[in-house]
ROSEZA-999943 format. One record per residue (C-alpha): residue number from 0; z, x, y; chain. Coordinates in steps of 0.1 Angstrom, whole numbers. Example, Ala and Ser with C-alpha at 12.3 -4.5 7.8 and 13.67 -1.06 7.14 Angstrom:
! residues 2
[r 0, [78, 123, -45], A]
[r 1, [71, 137, -11], A]
END
This chain:
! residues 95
[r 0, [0, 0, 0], A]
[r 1, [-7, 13, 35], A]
[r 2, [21, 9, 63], A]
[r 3, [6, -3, 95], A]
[r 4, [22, 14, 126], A]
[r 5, [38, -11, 152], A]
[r 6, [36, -4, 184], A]
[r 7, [56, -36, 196], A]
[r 8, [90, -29, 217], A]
[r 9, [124, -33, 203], A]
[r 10, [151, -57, 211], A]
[r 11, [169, -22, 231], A]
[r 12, [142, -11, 248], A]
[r 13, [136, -47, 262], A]
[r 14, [173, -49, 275], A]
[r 15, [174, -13, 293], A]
[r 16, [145, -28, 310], A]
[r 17, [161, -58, 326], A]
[r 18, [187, -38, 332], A]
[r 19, [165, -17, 353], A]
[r 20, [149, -45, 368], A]
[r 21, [188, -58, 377], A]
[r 22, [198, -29, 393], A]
[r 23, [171, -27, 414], A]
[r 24, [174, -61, 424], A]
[r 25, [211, -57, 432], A]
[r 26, [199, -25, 454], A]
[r 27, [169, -41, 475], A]
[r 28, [193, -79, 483], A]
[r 29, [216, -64, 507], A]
[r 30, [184, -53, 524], A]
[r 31, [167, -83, 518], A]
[r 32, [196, -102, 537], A]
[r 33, [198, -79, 564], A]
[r 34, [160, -88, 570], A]
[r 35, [168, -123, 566], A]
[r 36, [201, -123, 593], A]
[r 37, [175, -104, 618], A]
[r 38, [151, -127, 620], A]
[r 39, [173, -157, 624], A]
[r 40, [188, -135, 652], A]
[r 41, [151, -136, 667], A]
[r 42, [145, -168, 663], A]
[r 43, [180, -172, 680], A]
[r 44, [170, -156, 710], A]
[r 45, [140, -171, 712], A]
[r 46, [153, -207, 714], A]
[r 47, [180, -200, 740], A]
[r 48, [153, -183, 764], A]
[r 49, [132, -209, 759], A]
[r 50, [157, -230, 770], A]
[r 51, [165, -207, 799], A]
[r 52, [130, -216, 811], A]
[r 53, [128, -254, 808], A]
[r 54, [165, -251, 826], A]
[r 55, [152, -232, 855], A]
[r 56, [116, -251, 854], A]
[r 57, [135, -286, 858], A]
[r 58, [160, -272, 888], A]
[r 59, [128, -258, 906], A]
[r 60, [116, -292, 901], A]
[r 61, [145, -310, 918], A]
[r 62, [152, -292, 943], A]
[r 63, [178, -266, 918], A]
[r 64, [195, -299, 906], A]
[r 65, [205, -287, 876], A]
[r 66, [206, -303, 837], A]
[r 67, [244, -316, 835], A]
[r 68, [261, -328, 804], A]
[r 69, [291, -350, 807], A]
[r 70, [315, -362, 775], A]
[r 71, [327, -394, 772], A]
[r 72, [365, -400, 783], A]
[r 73, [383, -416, 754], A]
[r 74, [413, -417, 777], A]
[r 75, [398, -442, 799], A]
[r 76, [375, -471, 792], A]
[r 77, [348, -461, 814], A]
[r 78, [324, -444, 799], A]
[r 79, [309, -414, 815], A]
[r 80, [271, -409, 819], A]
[r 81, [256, -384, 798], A]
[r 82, [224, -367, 801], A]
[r 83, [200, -352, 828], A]
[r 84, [210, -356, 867], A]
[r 85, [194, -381, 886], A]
[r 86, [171, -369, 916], A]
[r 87, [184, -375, 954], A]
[r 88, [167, -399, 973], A]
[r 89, [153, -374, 998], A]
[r 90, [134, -359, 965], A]
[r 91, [115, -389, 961], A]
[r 92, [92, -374, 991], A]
[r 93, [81, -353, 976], A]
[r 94, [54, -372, 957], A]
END
């Protein structure tokens, strides 16, 4: 009878190479979530000077009224107005 040769991998060579592939994984995610934190840091940044603008865009607008935000009172019954400030009178000339 003739032996055939094998040339498929064993059951330990398989594991040493997942643990390779695991270690290297646990190596590159710390660096992977650093990436990750500095771009939502960016995008961050982004947002608030893009608010910045539209801030300054609306008080050049109005005559530098500027975007106010009021909270309710639960202590009173009166409720507060919330949102943007409402143009002077005097503004309406403009247009």
């Amino acid at each position: 009878m003739l032996r055939r040769n094998r040339t498929a991998f064993t059951v330990i060579e398989l594991l040493v190479v997942v643990s390779i592939i695991a270690m290297l994984f646990g190596i590159l995610l710390p660096a992977i979530t650093k990436t990750r934190t500095a771009a939502r840091v960016g995008v961050s940044r982004s947002n608030l000077r893009q608010l910045g603008i539209a801030h300054k865009t609306y008080a050049a607008d109005w005559a530098d009224r500027h975007v106010t935000y009021t909270r309710n009172n639960r202590r009173s019954r009166r409720r507060r107005r919330v949102g943007l400030r409402s143009p002077d009178l005097r503004d309406q000339r403009r247009f």
